[in-house]
C-alpha distance (Angstrom), angle and dihedral (degrees) to the residues before:
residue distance angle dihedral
X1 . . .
X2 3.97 . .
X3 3.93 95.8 .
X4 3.75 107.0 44.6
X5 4.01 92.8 12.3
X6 4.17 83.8 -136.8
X7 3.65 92.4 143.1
X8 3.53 137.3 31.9
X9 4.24 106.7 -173.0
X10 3.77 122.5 18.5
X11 3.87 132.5 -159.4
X12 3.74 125.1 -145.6
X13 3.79 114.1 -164.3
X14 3.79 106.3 -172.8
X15 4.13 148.9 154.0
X16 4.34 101.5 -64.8
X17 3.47 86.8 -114.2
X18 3.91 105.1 45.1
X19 4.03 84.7 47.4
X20 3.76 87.1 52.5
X21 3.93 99.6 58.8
X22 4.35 108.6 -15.6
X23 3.45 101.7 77.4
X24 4.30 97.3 39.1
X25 3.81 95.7 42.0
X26 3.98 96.1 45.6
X27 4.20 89.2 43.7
X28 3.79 79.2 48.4
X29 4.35 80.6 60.1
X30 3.51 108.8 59.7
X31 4.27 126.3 51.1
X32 3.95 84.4 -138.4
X33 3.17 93.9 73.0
X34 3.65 104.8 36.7
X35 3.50 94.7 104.1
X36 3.67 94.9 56.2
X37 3.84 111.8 107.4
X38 3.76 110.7 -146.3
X39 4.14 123.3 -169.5
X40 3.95 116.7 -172.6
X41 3.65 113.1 -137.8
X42 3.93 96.6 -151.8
X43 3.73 142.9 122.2
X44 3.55 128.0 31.7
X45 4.09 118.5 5.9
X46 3.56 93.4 -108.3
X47 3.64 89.9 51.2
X48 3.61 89.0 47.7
X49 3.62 99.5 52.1
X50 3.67 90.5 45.5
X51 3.90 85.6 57.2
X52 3.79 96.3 50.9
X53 4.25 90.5 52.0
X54 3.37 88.8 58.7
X55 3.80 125.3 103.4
X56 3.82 105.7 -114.7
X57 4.25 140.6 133.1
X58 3.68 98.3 -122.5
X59 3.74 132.7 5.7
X60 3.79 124.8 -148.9
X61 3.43 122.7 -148.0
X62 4.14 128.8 166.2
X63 3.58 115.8 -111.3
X64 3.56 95.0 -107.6
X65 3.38 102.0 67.4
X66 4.06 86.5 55.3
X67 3.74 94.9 108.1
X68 3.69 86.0 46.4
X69 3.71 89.5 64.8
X70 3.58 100.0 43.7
X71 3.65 93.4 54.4
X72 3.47 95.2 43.4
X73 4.09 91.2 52.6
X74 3.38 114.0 21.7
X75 3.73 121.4 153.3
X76 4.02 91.5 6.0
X77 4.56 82.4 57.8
X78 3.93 86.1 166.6
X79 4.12 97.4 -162.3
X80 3.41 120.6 87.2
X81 3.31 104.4 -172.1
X82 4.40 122.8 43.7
X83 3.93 126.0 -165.1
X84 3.84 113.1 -163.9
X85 3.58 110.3 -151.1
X86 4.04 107.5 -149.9
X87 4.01 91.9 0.0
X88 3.89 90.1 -166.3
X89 3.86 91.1 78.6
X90 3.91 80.5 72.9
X91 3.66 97.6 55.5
X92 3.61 97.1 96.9
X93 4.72 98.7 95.2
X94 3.91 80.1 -156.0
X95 3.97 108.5 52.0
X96 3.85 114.1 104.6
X97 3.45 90.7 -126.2
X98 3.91 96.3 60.2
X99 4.19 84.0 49.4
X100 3.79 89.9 59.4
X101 3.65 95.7 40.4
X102 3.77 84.6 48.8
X103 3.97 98.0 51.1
X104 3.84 89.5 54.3
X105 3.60 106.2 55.2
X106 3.05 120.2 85.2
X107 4.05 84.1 57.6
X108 4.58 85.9 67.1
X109 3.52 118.4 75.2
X110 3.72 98.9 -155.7
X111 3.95 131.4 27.8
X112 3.63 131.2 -170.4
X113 3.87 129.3 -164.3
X114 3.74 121.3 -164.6
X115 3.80 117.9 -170.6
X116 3.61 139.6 144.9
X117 3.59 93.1 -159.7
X118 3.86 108.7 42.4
X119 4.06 89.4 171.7
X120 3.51 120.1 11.9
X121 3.83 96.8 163.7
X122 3.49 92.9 39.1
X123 3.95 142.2 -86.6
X124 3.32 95.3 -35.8
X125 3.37 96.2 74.3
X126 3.58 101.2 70.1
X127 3.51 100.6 63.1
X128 3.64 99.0 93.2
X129 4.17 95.9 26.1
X130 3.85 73.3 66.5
X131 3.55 108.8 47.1
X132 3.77 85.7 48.6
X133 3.96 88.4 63.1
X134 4.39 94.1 38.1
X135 3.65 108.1 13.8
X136 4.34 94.5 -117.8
X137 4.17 91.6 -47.4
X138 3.89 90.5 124.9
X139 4.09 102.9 21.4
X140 3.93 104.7 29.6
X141 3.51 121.6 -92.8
X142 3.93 91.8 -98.4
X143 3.74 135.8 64.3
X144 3.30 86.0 -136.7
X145 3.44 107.9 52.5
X146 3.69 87.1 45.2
X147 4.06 88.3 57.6
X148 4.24 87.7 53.2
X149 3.74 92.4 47.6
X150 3.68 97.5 51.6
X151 3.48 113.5 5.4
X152 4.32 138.9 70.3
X153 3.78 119.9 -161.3
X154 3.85 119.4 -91.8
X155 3.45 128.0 -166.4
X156 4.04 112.5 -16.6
X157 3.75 136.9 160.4
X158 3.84 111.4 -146.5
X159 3.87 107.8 -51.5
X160 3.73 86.1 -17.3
X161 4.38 109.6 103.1
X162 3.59 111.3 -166.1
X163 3.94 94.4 176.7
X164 3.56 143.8 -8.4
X165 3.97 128.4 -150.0
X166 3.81 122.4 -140.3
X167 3.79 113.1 -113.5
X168 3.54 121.0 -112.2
X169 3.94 107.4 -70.2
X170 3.17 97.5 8.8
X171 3.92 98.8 118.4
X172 3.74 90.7 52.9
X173 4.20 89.9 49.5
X174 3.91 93.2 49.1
X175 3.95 86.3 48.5
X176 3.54 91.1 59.1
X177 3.62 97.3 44.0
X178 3.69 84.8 57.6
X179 3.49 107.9 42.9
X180 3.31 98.9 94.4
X181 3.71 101.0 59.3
X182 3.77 102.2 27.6
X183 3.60 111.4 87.6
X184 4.50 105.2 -170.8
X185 3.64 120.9 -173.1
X186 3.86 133.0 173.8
X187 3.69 129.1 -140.5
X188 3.80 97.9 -136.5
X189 4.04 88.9 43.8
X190 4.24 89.1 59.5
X191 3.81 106.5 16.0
X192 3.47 137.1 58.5
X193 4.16 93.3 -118.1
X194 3.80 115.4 -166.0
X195 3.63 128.8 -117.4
X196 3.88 118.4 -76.5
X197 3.68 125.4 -158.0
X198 3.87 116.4 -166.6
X199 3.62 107.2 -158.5
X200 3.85 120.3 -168.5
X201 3.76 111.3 -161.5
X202 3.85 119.6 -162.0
X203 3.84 118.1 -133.9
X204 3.55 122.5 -165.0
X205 3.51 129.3 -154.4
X206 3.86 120.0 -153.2
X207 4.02 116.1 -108.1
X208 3.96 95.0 -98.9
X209 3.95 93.8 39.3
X210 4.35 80.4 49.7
X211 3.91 93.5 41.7
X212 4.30 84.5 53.8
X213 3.91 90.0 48.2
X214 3.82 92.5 48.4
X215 3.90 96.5 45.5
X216 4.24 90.8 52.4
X217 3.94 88.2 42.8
X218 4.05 86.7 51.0
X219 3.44 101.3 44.4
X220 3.70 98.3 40.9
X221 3.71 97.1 51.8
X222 3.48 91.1 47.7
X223 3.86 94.1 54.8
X224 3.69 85.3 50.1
X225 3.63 95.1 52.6
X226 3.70 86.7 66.1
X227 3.48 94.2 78.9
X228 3.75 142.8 24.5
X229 3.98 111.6 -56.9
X230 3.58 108.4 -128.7
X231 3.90 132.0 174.7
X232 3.72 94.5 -98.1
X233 3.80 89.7 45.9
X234 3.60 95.5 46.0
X235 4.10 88.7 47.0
X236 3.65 85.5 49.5
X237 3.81 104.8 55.4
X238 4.31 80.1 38.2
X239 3.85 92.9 55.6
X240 3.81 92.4 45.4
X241 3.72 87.6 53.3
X242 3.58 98.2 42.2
X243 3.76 88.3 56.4
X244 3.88 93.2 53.5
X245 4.21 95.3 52.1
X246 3.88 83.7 50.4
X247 3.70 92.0 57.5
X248 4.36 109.8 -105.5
X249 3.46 132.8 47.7
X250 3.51 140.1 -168.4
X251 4.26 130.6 -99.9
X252 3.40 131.4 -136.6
X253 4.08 78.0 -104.2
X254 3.54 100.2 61.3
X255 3.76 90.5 -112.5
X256 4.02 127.5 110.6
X257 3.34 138.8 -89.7
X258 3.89 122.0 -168.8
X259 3.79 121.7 -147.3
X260 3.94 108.0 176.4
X261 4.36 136.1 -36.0
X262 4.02 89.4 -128.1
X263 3.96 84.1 121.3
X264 3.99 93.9 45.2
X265 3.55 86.9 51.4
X266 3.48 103.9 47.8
X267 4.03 92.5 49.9
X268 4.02 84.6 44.6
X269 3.73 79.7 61.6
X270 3.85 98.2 47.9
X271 4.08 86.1 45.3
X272 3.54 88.0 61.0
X273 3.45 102.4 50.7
X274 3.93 101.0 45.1
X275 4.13 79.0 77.6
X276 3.79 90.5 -131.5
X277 4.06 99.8 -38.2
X278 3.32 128.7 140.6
X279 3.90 123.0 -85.9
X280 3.44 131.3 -164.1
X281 4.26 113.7 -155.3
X282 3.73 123.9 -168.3
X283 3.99 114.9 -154.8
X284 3.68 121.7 -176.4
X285 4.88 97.6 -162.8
X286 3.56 119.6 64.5
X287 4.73 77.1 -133.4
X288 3.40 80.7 56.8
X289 3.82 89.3 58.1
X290 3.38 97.0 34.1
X291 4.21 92.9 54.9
X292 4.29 90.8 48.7
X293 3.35 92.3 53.4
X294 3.56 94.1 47.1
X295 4.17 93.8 43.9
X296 3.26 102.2 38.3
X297 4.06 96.2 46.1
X298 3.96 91.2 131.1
X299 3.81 85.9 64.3
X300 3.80 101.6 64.6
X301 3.95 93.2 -126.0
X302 3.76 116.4 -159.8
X303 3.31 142.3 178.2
X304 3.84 133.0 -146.1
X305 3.43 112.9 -100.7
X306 3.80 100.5 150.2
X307 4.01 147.6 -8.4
X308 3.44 96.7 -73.4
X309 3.75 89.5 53.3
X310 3.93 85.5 53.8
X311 4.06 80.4 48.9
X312 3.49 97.4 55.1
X313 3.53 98.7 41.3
X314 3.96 88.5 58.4
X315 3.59 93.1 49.8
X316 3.15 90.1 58.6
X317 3.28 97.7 -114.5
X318 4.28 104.6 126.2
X319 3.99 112.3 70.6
X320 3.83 98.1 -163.3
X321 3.63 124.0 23.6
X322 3.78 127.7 -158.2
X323 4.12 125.3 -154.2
X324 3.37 150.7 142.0
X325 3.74 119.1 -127.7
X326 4.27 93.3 -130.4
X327 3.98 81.9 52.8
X328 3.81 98.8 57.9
X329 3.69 115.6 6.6
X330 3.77 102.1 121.6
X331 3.55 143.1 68.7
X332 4.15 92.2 -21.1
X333 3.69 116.4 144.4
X334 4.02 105.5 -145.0
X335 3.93 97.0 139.6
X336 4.18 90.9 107.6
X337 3.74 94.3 51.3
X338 3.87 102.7 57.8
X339 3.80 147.5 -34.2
X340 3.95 104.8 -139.1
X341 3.78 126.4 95.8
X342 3.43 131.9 -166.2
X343 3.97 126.7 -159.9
X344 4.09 104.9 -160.0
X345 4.07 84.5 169.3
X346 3.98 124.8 5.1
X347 3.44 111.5 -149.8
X348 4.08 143.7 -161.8
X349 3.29 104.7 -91.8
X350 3.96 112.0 92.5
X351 4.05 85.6 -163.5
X352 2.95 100.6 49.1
X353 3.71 97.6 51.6
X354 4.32 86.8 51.4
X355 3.02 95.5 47.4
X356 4.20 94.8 50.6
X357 3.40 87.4 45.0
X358 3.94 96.7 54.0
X359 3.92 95.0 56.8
X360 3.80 81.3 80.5
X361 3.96 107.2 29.5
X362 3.35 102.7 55.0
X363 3.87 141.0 104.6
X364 3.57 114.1 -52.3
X365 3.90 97.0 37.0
X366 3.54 118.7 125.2
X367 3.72 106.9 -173.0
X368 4.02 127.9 63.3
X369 3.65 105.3 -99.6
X370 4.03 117.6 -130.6
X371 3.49 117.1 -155.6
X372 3.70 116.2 -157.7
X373 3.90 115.3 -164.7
X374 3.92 113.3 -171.1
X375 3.94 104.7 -145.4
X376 3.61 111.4 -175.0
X377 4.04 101.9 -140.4
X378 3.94 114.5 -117.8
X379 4.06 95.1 19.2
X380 3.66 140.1 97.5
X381 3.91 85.8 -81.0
X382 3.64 97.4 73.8
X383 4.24 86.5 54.1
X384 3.52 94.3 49.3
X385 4.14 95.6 48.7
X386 3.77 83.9 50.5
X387 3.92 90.5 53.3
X388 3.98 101.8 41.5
X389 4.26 84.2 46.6
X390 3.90 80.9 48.8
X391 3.98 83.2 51.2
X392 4.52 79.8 -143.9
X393 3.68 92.9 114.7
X394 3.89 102.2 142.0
X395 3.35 134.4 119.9
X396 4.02 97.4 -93.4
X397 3.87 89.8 56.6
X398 4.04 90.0 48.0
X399 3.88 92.0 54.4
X400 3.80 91.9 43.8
X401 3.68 88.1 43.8
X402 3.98 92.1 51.0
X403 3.64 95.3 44.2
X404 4.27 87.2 58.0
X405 3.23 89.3 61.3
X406 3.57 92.1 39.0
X407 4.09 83.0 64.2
X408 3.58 86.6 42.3
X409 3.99 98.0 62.2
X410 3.91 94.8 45.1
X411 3.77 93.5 48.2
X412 3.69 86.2 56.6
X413 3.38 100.4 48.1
């Protein structure tokens, strides 16, 4: 922009949050880029409009609001150069927002993806990251001619295809195609990372509280086993599961239902040993929410709900942090604010569970960071650790998974 002079106005699509206080506070950072004037195209539409009339470098806008844009511009797109912050949240061909992306690009003459997971449910995924960045030269300008060049069918049910399987070579051949535009770099390989503990803590659940865990995990796999296991199913029967190991899950009504504290316990544990140091706990239920901030009211818990949350937090200044990985698992810088993790409730997704984990190790942090994971013994947790170590967890290795234990139930019964 002020070297070459190749571009004149930038867009940065990123994560709500990261667009909210990443990209200002880290261009804050660094005297290169203190000349760089930055406008953030959030909030309400009149505030975003008001943003975009203003004279600025690059404008920041959450990835949300990307059909917004494209509507509101169209044919006269006025940035010539885009930056997609976390480009895997476009891997999906169908979403809306990939569409609008899509209809725009030819009118940018450069586009950059950033991602530290490129294809977290496999190769699929990258076709239309990708065409995003070359508009089909490397990958085809179809999903699917991409899937007939690379791909066999998996697992299907009439017209229905609930997978397909890369043909032999074909990772090594979509490599190649991409070499030349796909720059990868590790942390350990250029940074001096700190240490990082994973530390799986066992948590038992008394024989009754076990027997009621069992009983729900029998009967409900058994009712699915009546019909065709699909993804949704199979995330269904997981979720219900997931919600009993952590201590609560939900009725039919909507309401409640406790099963046991082990999990409260445990982290009251943890608590007390970090001697009064920050921790940092990841919950997957809103009940599972609801019942830390209840318990653990001598602690101050908060959530983060804005930048000055994300300031506080690095100042040291918030003892026991709530959030859900989906909520904050890009582009956050936590790293100054603490270096201990707590798992209440692992779940599926293998990105989701990096990407959490990297708002704390990560450049800039100068403590080894522990990661305690609370893995309630004889429950869905135990499969899921086993999985994420595995570094499998997609959505074909939860339906097999499900459909084990599936086998499991009616041979015991």
């Amino acid at each position: 922009m002020n070297q070459e002079f190749c571009v004149n106005r930038v867009l940065v699509i990123a994560p709500k949050r990261v667009a909210e206080s990443t990209w200002t506070t880290e261009a804050d950072k660094w005297d290169h880029l203190s000349g760089l004037r930055i406008s953030k195209v959030l909030g309400s539409q009149a505030d975003r409009r008001a943003a975009l009339r203003q004279d600025a470098d690059v404008y920041v806008i959450n990835r949300e609001n990307v059909e917004w844009l494209v509507d509101l511009y169209r044919k006269n797109w006025p940035f010539d150069m885009v930056v997609v912050d976390e480009l895997s949240s476009f891997k999906s061909h169908q979403s809306k927002r990939f569409k609008a992306l899509r209809a725009v690009r030819p009118l940018m003459k450069r586009f950059v993806g950033l991602t530290g997971t490129p294809s977290p449910n496999g190769l699929m995924d990258l076709w239309s990251e990708i065409y995003l960045i070359d508009q089909g030269e490397r990958l085809g300008k179809t999903i699917g001619g991409y899937r007939s060049r690379y791909f066999n069918l998996g697992k299907s049910n009439g017209y229905v295809v609930y997978s397909y399987e890369p043909k032999k070579g074909a990772k090594e051949r979509i490599e190649g195609l991409l070499s030349d535009i796909c720059v990868s770099m590790k942390a350990e390989d250029f940074l001096q990372m700190p240490e990082l503990t994973v530390n799986d803590i066992p948590v038992r659940l008394s024989d009754e509280e076990l027997a009621i865990y069992q009983k729900m995990e029998k009967e409900q796999l058994i009712e699915l086993d009546e019909g065709e296991i699909t993804a949704l199913s199979a995330a269904s029967v997981y979720n219900k599961l997931l919600q009993m190991a952590n201590g609560g899950v939900y009725t039919n009504e909507g309401d409640v239902a406790e099963l046991h504290s082990r999990k409260l316990e445990a982290l009251e544990e943890i608590l007390d040993a970090s001697n009064g140091q920050p921790v940092l706990v990841f919950y997957t239920f809103r009940h599972d929410f609801a019942r830390l901030m209840t318990h653990f009211q001598k602690y101050k818990p908060r959530t983060l709900k804005g930048p000055q949350d994300i300031v506080d937090w690095n100042d040291g200044k918030i003892p026991l942090l709530l959030a859900q990985p989906a909520s904050m698992g890009h582009g956050l810088n936590l790293q100054a604010g603490g270096h201990i993790i707590v798992w209440y409730g692992l779940n599926w997704s293998l990105e989701l569970y990096q990407q959490a984990n990297a708002r704390l190790y990560r450049q800039g942090q100068k403590h080894g960071v522990i990661i305690h994971r609370l893995i309630a013994q004889k429950t869905v947790d135990v499969e899921i650790a086993k999985r994420l170590a595995k570094k499998d967890a997609v959505q074909e290795t939860l339906m097999e998974a499900l459909k084990a234990k599936v086998r499991e139930a009616k041979s015991a019964g």
